[in-house]
N, C-alpha and C positions, 0 to 999 in steps of 0.2 A: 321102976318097972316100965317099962316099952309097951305102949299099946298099937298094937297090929291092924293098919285101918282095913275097912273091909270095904266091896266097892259096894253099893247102894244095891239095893235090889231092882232090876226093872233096865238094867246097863248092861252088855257085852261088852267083851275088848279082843281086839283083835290087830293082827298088823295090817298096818297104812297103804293100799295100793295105792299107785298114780295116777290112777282115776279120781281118786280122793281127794285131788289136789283143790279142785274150788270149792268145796266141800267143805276143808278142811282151811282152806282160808277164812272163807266167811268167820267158821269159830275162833280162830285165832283173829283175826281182825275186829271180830265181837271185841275179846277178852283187851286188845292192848286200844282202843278207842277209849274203853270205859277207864284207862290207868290213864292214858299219853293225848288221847283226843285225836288218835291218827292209827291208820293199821300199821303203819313200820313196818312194809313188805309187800309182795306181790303175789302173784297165782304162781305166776315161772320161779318164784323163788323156794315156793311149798314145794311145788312140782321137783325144784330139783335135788332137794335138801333129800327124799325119799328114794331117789338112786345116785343119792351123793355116793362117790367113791367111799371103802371103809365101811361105809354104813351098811348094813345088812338086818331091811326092813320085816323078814322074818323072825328076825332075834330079837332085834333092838328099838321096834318103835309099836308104843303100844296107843292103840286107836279105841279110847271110850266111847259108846253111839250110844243114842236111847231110843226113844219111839218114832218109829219112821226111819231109822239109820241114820238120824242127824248128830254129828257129833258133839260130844259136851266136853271131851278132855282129850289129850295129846301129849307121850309123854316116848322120849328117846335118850338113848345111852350112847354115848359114841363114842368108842376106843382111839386113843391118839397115840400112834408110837406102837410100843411094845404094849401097849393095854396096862401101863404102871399111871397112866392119866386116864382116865373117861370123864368125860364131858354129859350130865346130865341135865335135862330141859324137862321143866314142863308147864302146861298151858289147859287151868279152867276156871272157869267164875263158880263151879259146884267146891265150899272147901272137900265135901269128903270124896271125891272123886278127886280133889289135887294131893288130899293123902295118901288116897292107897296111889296113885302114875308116883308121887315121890318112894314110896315104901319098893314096890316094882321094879323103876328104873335101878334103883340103892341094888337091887338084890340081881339085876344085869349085869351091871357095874363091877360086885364082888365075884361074880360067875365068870367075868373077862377076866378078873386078876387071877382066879383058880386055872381057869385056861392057859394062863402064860406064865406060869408057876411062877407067880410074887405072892411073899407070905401079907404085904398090904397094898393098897392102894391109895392115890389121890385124886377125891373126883370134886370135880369143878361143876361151876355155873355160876349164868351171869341172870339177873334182872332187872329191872328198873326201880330207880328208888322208891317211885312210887307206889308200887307194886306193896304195900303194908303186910296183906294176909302171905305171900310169900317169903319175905322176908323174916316172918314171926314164924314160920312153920321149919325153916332152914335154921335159924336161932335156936328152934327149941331140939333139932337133932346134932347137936354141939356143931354146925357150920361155923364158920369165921368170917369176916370181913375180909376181901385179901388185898381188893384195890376198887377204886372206884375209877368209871371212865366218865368222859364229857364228849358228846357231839357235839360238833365246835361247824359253823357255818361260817359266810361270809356272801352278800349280796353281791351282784353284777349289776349296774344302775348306768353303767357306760361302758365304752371299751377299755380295754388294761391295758399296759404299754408292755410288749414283750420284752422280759428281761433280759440282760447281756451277762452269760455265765462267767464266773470269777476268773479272771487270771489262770491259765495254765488248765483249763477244765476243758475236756474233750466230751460232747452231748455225743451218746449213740440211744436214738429213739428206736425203739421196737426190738421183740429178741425172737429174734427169727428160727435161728436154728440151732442145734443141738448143744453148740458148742456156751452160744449166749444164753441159752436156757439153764442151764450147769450152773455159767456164770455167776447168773441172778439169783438160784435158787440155795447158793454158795452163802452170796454173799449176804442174803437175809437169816439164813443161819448161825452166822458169823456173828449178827450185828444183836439177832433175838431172842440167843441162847441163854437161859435162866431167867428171861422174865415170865411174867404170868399169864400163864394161859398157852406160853407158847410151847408146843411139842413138835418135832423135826418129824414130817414126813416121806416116805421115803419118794425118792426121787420121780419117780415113773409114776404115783401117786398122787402127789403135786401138781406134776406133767397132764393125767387126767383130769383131776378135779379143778383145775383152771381153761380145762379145755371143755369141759363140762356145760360153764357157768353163761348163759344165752348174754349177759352182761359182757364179758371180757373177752381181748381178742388181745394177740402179743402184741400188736402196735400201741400199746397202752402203761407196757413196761418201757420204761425209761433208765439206761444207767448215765452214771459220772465216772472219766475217768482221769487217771494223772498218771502222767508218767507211763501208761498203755496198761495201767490196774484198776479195775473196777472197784472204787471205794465208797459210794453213794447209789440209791435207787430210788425209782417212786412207781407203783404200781396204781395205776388209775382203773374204774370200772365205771357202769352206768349206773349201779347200784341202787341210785336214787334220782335218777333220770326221770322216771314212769312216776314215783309218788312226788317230787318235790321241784323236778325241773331244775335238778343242781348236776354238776359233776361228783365225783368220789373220788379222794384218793385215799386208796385202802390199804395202801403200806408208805410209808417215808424211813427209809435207813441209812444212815450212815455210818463209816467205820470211825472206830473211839476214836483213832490217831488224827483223823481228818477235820473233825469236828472242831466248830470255832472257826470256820475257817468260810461260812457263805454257802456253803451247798443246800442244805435245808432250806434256806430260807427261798434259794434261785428255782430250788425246783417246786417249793411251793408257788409261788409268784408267775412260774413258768406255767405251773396247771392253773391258776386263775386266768391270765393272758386266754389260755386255749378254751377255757370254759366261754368269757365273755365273748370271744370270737365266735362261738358257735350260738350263740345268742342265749345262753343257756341266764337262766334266773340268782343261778348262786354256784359253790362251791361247799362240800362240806365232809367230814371225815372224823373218825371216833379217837380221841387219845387216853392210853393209859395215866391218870395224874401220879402213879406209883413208879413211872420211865424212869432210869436211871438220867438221863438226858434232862435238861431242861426244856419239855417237846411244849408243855401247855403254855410258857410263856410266848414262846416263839409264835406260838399261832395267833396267842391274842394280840401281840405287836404287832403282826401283818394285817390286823385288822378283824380277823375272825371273832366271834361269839359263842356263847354256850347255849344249846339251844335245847341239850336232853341230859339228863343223868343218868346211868344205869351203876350196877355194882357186881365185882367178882367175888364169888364168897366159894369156900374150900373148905375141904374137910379129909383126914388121913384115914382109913379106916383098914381094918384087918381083914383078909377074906372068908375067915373060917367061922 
């Protein structure tokens, strides 16, 4: 038998404006201090996540307050694709307030897959390992394990020596326009089709919510090419500029065929170079250890470290 949580008496819920945003940090930075010992995020990043593209903060993000309107819980559903994926999140140190945001966002979730006529859906989310009472609570609604990632770091203690791209490799830095936007957003489709977590958006969607992001600007996309074909990319942001004094790099892809062959490794080597030059303290970036690729060794042979763990956990469910 299913018990249906209910939210505490003395709590509203209501959706997130953007005035919310330091607000709503503070809570969420409460909650991942107390797991990680660090807020893992920013104001502009609250700020953006609630007119992130897709997101539609009247339907899909539900804001718990208590006395004084301080929030205690935060919980969002976010349709990827055709709404056949939602991505559900939630964040409170009250358990039964994280019951009923997970019972909630569950029932947003099946309400996107009735909308987009699928008889099921698969909805995702990620946490931190350490995160115990979440982990127990996703466990106990038959969730699964699907893959576990590693924050992978690496120090700047001197200057890096700019590497010299492989044999036959053509760098074009930055994707200016339309045509190299396609490009990139081709060819990370290409490279991240069926793994976890990743859902294709549609093009002019992408186009906005990276244009969105107060972190990223297109001089920060990097492709490789050969032969005049775009087979490699690396997408850098600031990401962690503000909490950690690191660079990010927030996508590394290459095409199967090319692989084995140095680009990975030049264009990571290439974003520490850039990092250390700009005097920054580190480099650092999240990997799925479930990659079909051998990505986590790679990293820790150029030197990087693990510095966080978090986990994807899943679950199929029917809408009706």
């Amino acid at each position: 038998m299913t018990t249906v949580a209910v939210l505490p008496d003395g709590y509203i819920v209501r959706p997130p404006e953007p005035a919310d945003a330091a607000a709503l940090f503070a809570m969420l930075a409460d909650c991942n201090s107390a797991l990680i010992g660090s807020a893992d995020g920013t104001v502009t990043e609250v700020a953006e996540g609630i007119v992130e593209p897709g997101f539609d903060r009247r339907t899909d993000g539900f804001l718990v307050v208590g006395g004084g309107g301080r929030p205690v819980g935060y919980g969002t559903a976010s349709g990827l694709g055709d709404r056949q994926v939602v991505d559900i999140q939630v964040w409170s140190r009250t358990p039964e307030v994280a019951a009923w945001l997970y019972g909630r966002t569950m029932d947003r979730a099946r309400e996107m897959g009735r909308e987009n006529g699928h008889a099921e859906i698969t909805v995702e989310t990620d946490v931190y390992r350490a995160d115990e009472p979440q982990r127990a609570l996703l466990a106990g609604h038959s969730f699964t394990n699907g893959t576990t990632y590693h924050r992978m770091r690496i120090d700047h203690h001197e200057p890096v020596a700019m590497p010299a791209p492989p044999p036959g490799v053509v760098v074009r830095r930055g994707a200016w326009d339309d045509t190299s936007r396609w490009t990139a957003h081709e060819l990370i489709i290409e490279c991240f089709q069926g793994q976890f977590g990743f859902v294709v958006r549609p093009h002019e969607e992408w186009i906005e919510y990276l244009e969105l992001l107060s972190t990223f600007d297109w001089s920060q996309m990097t492709l490789l090419e050969v032969d005049g074909r775009a087979v490699a990319l690396r997408k850098c942001t600031d990401a962690h500029l503000e909490t950690d004094d690191c660079g990010y790099v927030g996508m590394l892809c290459v095409l199967e065929e090319f692989r084995g062959r140095g680009l990975a490794r030049f264009l990571l080597q290439d974003a520490f170079a850039h990092d250390a030059a700009a005097r920054r303290s580190g480099t650092m970036l999240d990997v799925d250890t479930n990659n079909p690729t051998p990505a986590l060794g790679l990293y820790l042979a150029v030197g990087m470290e693990p510095v966080l763990v978090s986990e994807g956990w899943i679950r199929v469910v029917p809408v009706s």
